[in-house]
N, C-alpha and C positions, 0 to 999 in steps of 0.2 A: 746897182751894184749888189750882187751875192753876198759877199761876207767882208771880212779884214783880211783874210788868206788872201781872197784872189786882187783884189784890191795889191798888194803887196806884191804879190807876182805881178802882175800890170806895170808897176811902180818896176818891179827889177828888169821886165825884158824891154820894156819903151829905153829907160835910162840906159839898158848895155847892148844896146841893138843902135843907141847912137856914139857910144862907146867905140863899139865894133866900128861904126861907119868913119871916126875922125881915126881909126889906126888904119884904114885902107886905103882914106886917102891917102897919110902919112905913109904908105908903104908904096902906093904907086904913084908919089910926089917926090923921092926923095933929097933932089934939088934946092927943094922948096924952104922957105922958114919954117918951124913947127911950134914956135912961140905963140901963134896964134890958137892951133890947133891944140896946144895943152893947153890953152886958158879956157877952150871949149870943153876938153874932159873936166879942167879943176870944176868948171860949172855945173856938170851933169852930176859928178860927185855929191858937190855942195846941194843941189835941186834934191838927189836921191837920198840925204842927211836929213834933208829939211822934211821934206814928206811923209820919209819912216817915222820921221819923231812926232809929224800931226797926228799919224793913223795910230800909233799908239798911244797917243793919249786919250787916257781914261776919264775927263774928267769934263766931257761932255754933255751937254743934254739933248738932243736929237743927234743920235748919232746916224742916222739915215741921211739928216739932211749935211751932217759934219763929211763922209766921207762921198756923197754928190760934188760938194766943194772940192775938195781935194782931187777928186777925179778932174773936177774941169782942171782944177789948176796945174794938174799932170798934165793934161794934152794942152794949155797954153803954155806951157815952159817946153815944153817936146817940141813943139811946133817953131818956139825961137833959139830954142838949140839946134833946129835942122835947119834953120836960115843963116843962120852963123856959120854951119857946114858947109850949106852952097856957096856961102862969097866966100870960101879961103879957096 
């Protein structure tokens, strides 16, 4: 990981690039329930609250190995917010 900048961008296009993906289906679903598919945005929401508020905190001691963590942990919540995409 670079810095906290990019770290943060990472964090914003992963989370609204699955954003984007649950308003497409919703738009070429329109039949469909979408009660499912907003409790998939409330979570991406909630994921992109929770990890802004790790990477700024300042009150770590390795922060090398603090935003390695947080990176895994972006691409394992990414990864089951787009499986939640594919079964609606």
């Amino acid at each position: 990981m670079a810095n906290k900048r990019d770290l943060k961008k990472d964090i914003n296009y992963v989370l609204g690039d699955i954003i984007e993906a649950v308003y497409v289906w919703e738009y070429t679903n329109p039949e469909k329930d979408t009660k499912k598919s907003e409790a998939v945005i409330d979570e991406a929401i909630a994921t992109f609250d929770d990890l802004i508020e790790k990477v700024n905190n300042r009150k770590v001691e390795n922060k090398k190995a603090h935003f390695k963590s947080i990176n895994k942990e972006l691409e394992t919540k990414g990864r089951a917010l787009i499986e939640k995409i594919n079964k609606l």
